[in-house]
C-alpha positions as CSV (number, residue, x, y, z in Angstrom):
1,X,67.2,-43.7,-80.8
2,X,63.8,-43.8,-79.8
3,X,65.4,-43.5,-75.4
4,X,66.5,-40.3,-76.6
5,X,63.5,-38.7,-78.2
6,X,61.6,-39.8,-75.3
7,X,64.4,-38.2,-73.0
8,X,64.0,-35.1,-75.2
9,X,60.3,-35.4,-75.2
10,X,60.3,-35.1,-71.2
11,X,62.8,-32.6,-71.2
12,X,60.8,-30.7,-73.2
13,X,57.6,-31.3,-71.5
14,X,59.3,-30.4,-68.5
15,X,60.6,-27.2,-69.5
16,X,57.0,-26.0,-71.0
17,X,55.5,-26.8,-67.7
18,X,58.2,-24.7,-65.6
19,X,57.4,-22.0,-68.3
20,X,53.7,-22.1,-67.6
21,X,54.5,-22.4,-63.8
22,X,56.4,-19.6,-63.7
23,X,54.0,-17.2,-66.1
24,X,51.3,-18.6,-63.7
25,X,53.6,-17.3,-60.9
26,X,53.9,-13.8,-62.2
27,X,49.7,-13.6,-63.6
28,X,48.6,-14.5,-60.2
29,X,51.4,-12.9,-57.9
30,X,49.2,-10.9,-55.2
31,X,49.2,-6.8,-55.3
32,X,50.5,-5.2,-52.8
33,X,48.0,-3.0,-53.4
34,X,44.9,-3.7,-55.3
35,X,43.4,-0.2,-56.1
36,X,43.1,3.1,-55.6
37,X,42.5,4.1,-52.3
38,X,41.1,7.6,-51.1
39,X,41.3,8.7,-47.4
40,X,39.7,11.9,-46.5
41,X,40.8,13.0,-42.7
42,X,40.1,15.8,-40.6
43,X,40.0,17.1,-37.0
44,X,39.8,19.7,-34.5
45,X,42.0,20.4,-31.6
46,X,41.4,22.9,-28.9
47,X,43.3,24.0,-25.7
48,X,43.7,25.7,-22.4
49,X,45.7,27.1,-19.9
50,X,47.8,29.9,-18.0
51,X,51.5,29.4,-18.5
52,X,52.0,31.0,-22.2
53,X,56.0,30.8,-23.2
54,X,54.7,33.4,-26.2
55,X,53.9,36.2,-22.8
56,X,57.0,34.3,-20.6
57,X,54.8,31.5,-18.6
58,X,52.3,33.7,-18.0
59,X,48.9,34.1,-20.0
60,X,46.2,32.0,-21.7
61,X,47.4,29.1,-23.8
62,X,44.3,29.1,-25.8
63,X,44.2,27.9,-29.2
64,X,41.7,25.7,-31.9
65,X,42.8,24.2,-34.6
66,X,41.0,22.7,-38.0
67,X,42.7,20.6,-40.4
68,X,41.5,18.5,-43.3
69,X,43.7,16.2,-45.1
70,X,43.1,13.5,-48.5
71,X,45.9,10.8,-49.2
72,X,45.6,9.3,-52.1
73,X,47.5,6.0,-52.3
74,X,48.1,4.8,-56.2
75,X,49.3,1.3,-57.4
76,X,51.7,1.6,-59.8
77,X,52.0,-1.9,-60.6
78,X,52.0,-5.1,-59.0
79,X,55.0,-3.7,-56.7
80,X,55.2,-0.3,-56.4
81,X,52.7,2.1,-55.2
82,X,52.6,6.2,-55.0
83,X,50.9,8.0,-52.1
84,X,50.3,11.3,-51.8
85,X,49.3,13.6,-48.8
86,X,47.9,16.8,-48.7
87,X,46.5,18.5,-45.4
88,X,45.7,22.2,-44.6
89,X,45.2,23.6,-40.8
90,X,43.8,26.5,-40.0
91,X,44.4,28.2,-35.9
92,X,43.4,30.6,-34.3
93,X,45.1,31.5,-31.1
94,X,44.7,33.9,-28.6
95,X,48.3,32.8,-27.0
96,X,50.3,33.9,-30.2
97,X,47.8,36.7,-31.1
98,X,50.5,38.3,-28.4
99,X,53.2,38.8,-30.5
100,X,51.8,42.4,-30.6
101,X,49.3,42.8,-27.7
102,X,49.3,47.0,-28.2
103,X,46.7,46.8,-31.6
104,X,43.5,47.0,-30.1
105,X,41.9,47.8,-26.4
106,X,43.8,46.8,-23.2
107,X,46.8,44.7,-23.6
108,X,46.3,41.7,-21.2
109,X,48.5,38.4,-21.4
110,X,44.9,36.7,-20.5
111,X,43.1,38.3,-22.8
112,X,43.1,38.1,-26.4
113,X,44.7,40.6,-29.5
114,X,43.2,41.1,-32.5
115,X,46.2,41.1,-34.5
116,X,47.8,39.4,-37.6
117,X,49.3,36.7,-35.3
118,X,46.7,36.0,-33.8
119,X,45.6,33.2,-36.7
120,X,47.8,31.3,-39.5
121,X,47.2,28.8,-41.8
122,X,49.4,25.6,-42.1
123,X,49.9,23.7,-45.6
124,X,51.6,20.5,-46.4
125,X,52.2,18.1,-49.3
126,X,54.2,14.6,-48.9
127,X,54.9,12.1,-51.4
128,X,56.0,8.8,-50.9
129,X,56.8,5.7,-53.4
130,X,57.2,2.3,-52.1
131,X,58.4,-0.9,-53.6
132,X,58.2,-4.3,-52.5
133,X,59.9,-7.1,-53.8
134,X,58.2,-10.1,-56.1
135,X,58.2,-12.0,-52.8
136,X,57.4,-9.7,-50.4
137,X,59.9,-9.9,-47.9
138,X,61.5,-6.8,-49.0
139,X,60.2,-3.3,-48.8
140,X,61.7,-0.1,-50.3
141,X,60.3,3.5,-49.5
142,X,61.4,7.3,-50.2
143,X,59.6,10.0,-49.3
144,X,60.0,13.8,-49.7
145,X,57.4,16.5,-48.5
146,X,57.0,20.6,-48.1
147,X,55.0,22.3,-45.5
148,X,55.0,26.3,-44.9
149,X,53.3,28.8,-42.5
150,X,53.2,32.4,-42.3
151,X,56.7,32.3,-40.4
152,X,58.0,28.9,-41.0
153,X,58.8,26.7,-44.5
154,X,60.5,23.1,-44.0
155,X,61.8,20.8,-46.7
156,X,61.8,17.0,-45.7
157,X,62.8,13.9,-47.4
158,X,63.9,10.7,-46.3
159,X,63.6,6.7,-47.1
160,X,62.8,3.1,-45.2
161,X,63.9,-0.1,-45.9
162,X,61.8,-3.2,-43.8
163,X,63.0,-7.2,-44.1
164,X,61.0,-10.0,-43.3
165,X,62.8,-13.4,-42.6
166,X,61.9,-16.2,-40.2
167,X,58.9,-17.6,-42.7
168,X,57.6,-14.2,-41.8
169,X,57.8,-13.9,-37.7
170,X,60.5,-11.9,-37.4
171,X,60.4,-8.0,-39.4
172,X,63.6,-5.6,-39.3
173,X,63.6,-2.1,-40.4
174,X,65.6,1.4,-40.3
175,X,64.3,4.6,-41.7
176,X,66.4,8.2,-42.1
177,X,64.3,11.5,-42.3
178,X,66.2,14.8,-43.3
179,X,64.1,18.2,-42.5
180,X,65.6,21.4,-44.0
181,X,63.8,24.4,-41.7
182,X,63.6,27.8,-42.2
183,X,62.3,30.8,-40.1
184,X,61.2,34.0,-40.9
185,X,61.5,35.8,-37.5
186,X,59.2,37.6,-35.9
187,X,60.0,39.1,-32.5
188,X,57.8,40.9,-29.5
189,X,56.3,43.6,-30.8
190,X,58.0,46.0,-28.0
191,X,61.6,44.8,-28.7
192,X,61.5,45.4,-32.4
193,X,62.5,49.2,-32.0
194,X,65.6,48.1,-30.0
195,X,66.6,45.8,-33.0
196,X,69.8,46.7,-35.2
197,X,67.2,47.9,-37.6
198,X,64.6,49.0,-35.5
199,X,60.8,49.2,-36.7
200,X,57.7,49.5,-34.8
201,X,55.7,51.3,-32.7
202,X,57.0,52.3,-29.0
203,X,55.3,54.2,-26.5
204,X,57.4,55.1,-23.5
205,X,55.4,57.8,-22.0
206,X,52.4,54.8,-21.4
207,X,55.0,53.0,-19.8
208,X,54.4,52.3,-16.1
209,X,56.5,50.3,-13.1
210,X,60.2,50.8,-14.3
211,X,59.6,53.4,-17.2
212,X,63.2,53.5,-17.9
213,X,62.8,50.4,-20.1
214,X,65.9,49.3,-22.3
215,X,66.1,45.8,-22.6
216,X,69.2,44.2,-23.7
217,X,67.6,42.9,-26.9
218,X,69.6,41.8,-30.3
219,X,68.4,39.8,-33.0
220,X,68.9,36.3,-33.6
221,X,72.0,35.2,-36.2
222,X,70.6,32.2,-37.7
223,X,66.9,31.2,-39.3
224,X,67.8,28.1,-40.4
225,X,67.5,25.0,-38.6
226,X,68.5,21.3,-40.1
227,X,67.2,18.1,-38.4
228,X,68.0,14.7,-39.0
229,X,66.7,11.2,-37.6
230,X,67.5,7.3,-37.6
231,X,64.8,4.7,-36.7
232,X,65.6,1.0,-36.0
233,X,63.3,-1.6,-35.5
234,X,62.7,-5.1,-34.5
235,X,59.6,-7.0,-34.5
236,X,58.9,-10.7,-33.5
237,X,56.2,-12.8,-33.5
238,X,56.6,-14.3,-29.9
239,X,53.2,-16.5,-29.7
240,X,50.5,-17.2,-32.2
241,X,48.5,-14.8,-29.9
242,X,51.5,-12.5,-28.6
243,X,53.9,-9.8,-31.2
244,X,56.3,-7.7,-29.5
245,X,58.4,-4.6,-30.8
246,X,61.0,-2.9,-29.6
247,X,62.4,0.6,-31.4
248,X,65.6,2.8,-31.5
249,X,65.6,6.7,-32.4
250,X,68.5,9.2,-32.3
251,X,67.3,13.1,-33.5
252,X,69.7,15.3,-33.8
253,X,69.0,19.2,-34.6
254,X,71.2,22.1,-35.5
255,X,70.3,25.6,-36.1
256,X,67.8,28.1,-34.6
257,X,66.1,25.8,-31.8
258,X,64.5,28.6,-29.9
259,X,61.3,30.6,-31.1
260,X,62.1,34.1,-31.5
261,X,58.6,35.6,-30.5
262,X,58.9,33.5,-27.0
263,X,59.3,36.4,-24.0
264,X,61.4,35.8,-21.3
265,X,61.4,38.0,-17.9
266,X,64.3,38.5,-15.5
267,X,63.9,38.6,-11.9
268,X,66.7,41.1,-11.8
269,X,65.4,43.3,-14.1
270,X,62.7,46.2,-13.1
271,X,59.1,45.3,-14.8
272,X,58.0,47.8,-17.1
273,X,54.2,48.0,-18.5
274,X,52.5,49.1,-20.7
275,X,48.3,48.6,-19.3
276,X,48.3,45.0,-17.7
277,X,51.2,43.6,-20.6
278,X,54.8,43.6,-18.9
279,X,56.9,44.2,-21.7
280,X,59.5,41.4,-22.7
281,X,63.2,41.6,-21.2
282,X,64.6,39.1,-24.1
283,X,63.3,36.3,-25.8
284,X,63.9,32.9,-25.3
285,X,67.5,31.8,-26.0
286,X,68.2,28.2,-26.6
287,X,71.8,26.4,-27.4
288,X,71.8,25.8,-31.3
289,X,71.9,21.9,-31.0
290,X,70.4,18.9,-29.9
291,X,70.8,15.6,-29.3
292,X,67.9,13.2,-28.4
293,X,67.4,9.4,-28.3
294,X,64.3,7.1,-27.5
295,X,64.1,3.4,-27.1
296,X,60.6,2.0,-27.3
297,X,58.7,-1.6,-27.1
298,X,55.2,-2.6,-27.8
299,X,53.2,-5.5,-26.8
300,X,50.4,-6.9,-29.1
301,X,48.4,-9.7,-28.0
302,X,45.4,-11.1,-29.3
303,X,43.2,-12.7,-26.2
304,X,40.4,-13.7,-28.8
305,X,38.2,-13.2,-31.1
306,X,36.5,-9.6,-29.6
307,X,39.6,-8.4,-27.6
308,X,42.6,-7.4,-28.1
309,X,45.6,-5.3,-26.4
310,X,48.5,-2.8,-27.3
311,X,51.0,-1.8,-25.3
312,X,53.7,0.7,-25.4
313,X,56.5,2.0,-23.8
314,X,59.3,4.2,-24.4
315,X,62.1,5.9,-22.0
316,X,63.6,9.2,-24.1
317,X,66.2,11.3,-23.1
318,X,68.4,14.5,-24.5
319,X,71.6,16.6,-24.3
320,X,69.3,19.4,-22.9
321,X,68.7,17.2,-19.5
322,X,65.2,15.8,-20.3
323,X,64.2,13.0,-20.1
324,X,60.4,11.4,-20.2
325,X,58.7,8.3,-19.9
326,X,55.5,6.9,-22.1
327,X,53.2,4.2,-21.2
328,X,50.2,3.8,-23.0
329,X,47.2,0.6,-23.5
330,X,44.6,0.6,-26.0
331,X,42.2,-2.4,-26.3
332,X,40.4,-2.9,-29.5
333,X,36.7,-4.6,-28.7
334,X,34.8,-6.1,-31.5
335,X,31.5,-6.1,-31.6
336,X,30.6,-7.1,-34.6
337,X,32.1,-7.5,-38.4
338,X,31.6,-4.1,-38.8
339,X,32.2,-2.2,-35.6
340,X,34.6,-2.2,-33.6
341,X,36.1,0.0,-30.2
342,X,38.8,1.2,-29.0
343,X,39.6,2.5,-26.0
344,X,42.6,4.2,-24.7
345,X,44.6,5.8,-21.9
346,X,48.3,7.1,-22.0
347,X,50.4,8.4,-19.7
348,X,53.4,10.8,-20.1
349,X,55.9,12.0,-17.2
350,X,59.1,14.1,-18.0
351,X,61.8,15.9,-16.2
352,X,62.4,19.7,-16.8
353,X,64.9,21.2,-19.4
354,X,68.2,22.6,-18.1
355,X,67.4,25.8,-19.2
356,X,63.7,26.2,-18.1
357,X,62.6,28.5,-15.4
358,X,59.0,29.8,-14.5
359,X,58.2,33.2,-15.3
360,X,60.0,35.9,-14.1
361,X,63.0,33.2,-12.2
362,X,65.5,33.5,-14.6
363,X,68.7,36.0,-13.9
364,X,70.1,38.0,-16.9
365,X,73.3,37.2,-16.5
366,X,72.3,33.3,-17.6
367,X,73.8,32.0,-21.2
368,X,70.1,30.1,-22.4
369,X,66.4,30.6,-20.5
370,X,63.2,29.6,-21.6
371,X,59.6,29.8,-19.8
372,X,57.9,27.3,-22.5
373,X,56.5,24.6,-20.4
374,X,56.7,22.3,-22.8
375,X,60.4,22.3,-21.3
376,X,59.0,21.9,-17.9
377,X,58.4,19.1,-15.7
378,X,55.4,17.5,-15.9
379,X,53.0,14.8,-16.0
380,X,49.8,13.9,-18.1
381,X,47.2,11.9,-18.5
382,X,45.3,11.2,-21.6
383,X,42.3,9.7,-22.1
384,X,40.7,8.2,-25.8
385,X,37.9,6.4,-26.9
386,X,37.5,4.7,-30.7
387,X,35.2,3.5,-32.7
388,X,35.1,2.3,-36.6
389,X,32.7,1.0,-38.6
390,X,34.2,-1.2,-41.8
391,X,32.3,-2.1,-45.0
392,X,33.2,-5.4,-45.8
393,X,31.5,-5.6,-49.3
394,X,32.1,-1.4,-49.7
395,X,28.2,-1.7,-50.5
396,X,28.2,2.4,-50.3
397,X,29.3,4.2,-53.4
398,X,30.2,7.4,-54.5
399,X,30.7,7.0,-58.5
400,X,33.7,4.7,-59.4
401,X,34.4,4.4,-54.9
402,X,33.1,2.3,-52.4
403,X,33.6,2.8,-48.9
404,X,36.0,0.8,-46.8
405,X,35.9,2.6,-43.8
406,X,34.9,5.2,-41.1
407,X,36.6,5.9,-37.8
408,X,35.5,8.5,-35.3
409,X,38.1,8.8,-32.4
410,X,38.1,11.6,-29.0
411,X,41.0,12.4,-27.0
412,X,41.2,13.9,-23.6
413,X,44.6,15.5,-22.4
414,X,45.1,16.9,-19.2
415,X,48.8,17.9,-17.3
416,X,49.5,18.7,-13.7
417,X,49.7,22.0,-14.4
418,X,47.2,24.4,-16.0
419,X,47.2,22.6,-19.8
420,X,44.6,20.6,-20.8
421,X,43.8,19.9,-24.4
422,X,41.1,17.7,-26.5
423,X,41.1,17.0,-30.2
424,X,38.6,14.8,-31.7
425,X,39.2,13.0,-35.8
426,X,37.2,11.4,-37.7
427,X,38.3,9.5,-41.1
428,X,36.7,8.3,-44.0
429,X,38.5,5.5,-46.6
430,X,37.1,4.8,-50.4
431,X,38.6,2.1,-53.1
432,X,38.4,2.2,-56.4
433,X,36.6,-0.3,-57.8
């Protein structure tokens, strides 16, 4: 009798103590995130260069660009956590102020308009919940955003799912993105009288060179334009010191893949003028699909205590006959607990579109043409240089926040042709205390 009370006793003893262990287990399990954080970004882009696709390859590229954006990252609970992203980005551009190039003074292709186009003002809002599981090796996200501009409004949601095995070494993951475009077209101001419902202004008896101009101009029969994407991804702890990566994307878009204000000139067609502006022969016409793949790999390695590398690479080709290689190394250089640098350069070659042509080298009788270098074969160099500041004990406070961190970063871009571009961000972080 008294074997089994004891027996009972432990079993009982036993049980309160898994109870208590397990109670322990969920009081102390770690947050994935511990509170609020604030991040307050912003930056400003500007650019350069003579090969326009809105004036057919040729005219300034000129353009600045402001944006500021907050994210807001929320735990929910222990698990689950809410961000949300708001930015705003204000252009202006002297490139796209071409659309209509007849409102004011001379029309030039290097020179400036005044009109509506000429700035817009881009708005977006993303929201994205994640979930992680009571032992961490399994992480759950959706997302779903909205973004809009004066000729533009896109609808995008999507999900991730990421698995850690391998006591942690190794990290899977796979990610789908759905966007949902939608245009609101806006063609060259001098081929909108030609349209099926013609509007605008025309002035043939300004026209000089071939002043017979009737361009062979009709309107585009989509706006919409649906894209969807699949990320794989592998990571691996190779060394205590060493973490490689390698990725796999597939993109593939339907829909309205050309931009209807984008000029095109034919070499067999007579140019017509109106002051130094030759007036458009057809806009850019572009296959409605397409199919595009990347495979990428990175190469982290720790060498001590102050320095560190990344390295990346990633071959990408499409259906449209380009394809592009990216090789890029950025060093991260501790100074100090607090600051730290990071320097970077990138580089970027890639292999011209099917369906590009310079200006004025297409033919008419051709099925798609584009003169958007973008399409074009190039290569570029970029050039970047980092540096953050981190406040360990967030010391400096702003009511409730205390800073985390600052990071101030420049880049320089420059391709083989005319385009050069430098953008320069700087971001702030704050957690709740």
């Amino acid at each position: 009798m008294i074997s089994i009370k004891n027996t009972l006793l432990i079993i009982l003893i036993l049980g309160v103590q898994q109870a208590w262990s397990q109670d322990e287990e969920q009081t102390y399990k770690k947050r994935v995130l511990e509170t609020t954080e604030v991040d307050f970004l912003t930056s400003y882009y500007s650019q350069d260069g003579d090969n326009a696709a809105v004036t057919g390859g040729k005219g300034t590229e000129e353009l600045t660009d402001v944006t500021g954006t907050i994210i807001v990252s929320i735990p929910l609970n222990d698990d689950d956590v809410l961000t949300i992203d708001a930015g705003v980005s204000a252009y202006t551009s002297a490139s796209s102020s071409n659309v209509d190039p007849f409102d004011k003074g001379e029309a030039d292709p290097f020179v400036a308009s005044s009109g509506a186009s000429q700035s817009d003002t881009w708005v977006n809002l993303t929201g994205t919940y994640s979930h992680s599981s009571d032992d961490r090796n399994d992480l759950w996200s959706a997302k779903f955003s909205v973004s809009s501009e004066y000729d533009y409004f896109s609808l995008g949601f999507g999900g991730s799912y990421t698995k850690l095995f391998n006591e942690n070494n190794t990290e899977a993951s796979i990610n789908a993105n759905v966007y949902l475009d939608k245009w609101t077209t806006l063609y060259p101001f001098e081929l909108r009288p030609f349209a099926e419902n013609g509007i605008g202004f025309f002035r043939p008896e300004e026209i000089t060179g071939n002043t017979n101009y009737n361009p062979n101009f009709s309107e585009l029969d989509q706006t919409k334009r649906n894209s969807y994407s699949l990320g794989l991804g592998l990571s691996q702890i190779l060394h205590k010191n060493v973490q490689g990566l390698i990725s796999f994307d597939v993109i593939n878009q339907q829909g309205l893949l050309s931009t209807p204000f984008q000029r095109v000139y034919f070499s067999d067609v007579a140019d017509s003028f109106i002051d130094n502006f030759q007036l458009a022969d057809d806009i850019e016409q572009l296959p409605d699909g397409r199919l595009k793949f990347a495979v990428g790999g990175r190469l982290n390695w720790y060498l001590n205590e102050i320095v560190s590398l990344r390295t990346y690479y990633r071959y990408y080709f499409d259906d449209w006959g380009t394809n592009s290689h990216t090789a890029s190394l950025e060093a991260s250089v501790k100074l100090s607990d607090k600051f730290t640098l990071y320097p970077s350069y990138r580089f970027y070659n890639q292999s011209a579109a099917d369906y590009f042509a310079p200006y004025e080298s297409h033919l008419s009788t051709e099925e798609y043409y584009t003169s958007d270098y973008d399409l074009s074969k190039y290569s570029a160099n970029q050039f970047g240089f980092g540096i953050s500041y981190t406040d360990i004990f967030t010391k400096l406070h702003i009511s409730k926040y205390g800073l985390k961190s600052i990071d101030l970063k420049f880049y320089q871009y420059d391709r083989d042709t005319t385009f050069s571009s430098s953008i320069i961000t700087a971001g702030v972080k704050f957690v709740m205390d």
